[in-house]
C-alpha positions in Angstrom: -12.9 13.0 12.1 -16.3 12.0 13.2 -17.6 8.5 11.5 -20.8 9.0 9.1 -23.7 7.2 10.5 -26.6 5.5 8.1 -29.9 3.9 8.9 -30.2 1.0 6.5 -33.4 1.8 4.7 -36.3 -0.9 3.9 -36.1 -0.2 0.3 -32.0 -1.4 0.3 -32.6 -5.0 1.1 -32.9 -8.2 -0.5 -35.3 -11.1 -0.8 -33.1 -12.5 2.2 -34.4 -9.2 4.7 -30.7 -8.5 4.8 -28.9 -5.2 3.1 -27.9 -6.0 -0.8 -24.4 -5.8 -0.7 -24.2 -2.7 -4.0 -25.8 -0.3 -1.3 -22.7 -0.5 0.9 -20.7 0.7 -2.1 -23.8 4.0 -2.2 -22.4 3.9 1.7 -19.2 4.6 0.9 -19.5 7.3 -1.4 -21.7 9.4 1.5 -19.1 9.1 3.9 -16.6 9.7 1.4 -18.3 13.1 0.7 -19.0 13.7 4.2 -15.1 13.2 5.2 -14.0 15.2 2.4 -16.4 18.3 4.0 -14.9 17.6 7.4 -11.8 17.8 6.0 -12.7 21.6 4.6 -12.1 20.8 1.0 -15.9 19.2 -0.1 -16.8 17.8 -3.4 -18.9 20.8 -4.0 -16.0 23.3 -3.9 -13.5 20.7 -5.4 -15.5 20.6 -8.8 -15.7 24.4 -8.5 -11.9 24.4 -8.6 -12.5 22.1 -11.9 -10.7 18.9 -10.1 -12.9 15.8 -10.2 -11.8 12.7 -9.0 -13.0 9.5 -10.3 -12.7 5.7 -9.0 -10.1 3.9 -10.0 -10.7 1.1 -7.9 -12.9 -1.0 -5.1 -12.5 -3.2 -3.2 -14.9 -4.7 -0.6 -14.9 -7.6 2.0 -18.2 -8.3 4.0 -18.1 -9.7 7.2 -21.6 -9.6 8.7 -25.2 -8.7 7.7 -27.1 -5.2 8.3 -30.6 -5.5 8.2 -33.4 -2.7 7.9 -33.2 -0.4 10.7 -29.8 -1.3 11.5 -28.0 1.3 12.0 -24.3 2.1 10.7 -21.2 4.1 11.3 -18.2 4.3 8.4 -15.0 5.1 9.4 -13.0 6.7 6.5 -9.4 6.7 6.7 -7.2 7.8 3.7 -4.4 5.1 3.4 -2.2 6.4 0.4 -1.9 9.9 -0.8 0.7 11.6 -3.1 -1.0 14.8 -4.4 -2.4 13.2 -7.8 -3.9 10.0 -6.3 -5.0 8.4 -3.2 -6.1 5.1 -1.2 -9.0 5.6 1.3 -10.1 2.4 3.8 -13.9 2.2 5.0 -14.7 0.2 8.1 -18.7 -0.4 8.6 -19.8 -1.2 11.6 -22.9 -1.9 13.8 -23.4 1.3 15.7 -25.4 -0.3 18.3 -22.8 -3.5 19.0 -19.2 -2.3 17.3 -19.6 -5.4 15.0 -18.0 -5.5 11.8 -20.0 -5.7 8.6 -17.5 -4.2 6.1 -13.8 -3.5 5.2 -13.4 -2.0 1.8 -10.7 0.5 0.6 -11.6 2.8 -3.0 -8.2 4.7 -4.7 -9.1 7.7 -6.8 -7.2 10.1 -8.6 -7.8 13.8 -9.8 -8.1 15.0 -13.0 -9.0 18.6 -14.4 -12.2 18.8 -16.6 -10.8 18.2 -19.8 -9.7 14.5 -17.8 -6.2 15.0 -17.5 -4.3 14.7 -14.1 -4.0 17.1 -11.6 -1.4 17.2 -9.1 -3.4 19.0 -5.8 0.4 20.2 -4.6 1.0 22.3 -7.4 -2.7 23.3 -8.6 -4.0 23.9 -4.7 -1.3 23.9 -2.3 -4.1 24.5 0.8 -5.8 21.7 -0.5 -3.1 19.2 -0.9 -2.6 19.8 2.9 -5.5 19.2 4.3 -5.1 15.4 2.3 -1.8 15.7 4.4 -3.2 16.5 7.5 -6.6 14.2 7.6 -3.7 11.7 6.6 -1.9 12.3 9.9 
């Protein structure tokens, strides 16, 4: 899968010039949405299917500082997946100079509309294996 690339915006920084470090988690979410449409199974035509899938967790270590105009790329990995819940990692990193600015990892899990859990091997089998696949 491609990375997602981001140009930090002047609005997204702090008194310090540098990025505030909530808009890396906004980051995070785009390329999370952008991997899950490279994958072929999008947020768009998940919630169609009724499955939504909430954070359960964050986690986020920052390693350098982006500035405005900086430009970014996020790697998404998934780390952990079992069919009802899963582990992604995000690396952020200077497009321009590979730097590291961010490691962070999110686990979600999915749940029908009413908010109980969905298991995506027994509700969408074609689904479950493209997790298992982009896992790969």
């Amino acid at each position: 899968m491609r990375a997602y690339v981001r140009k930090a915006h002047y609005h997204e920084t702090d008194q310090m010039g540098i990025i505030h470090h909530a808009n890396y988690i906004r980051w995070m979410e785009e390329a999370r949405v952008d991997f899950m449409e490279q994958m072929g199974f999008g947020y768009d035509k998940m919630e169609a299917e009724g499955i939504i899938s909430p954070v359960l967790s964050l986690s986020c270590e920052y390693k350098s500082m982006t500035r405005f105009g900086d430009e970014v790329e996020i790697d998404v990995t998934i780390r952990r997946y079992t069919g009802i819940r899963m582990e992604l990692g995000y690396e952020i990193r200077d497009r321009a100079t590979g730097e590291i600015r961010v490691t962070a990892s999110s686990s979600h899990c999915f749940l029908n509309r009413e908010g109980k859990p969905v298991s995506l091997k027994r509700a969408d089998p074609a689904c479950d294996a493209l997790f298992r696949q982009a896992m790969a």
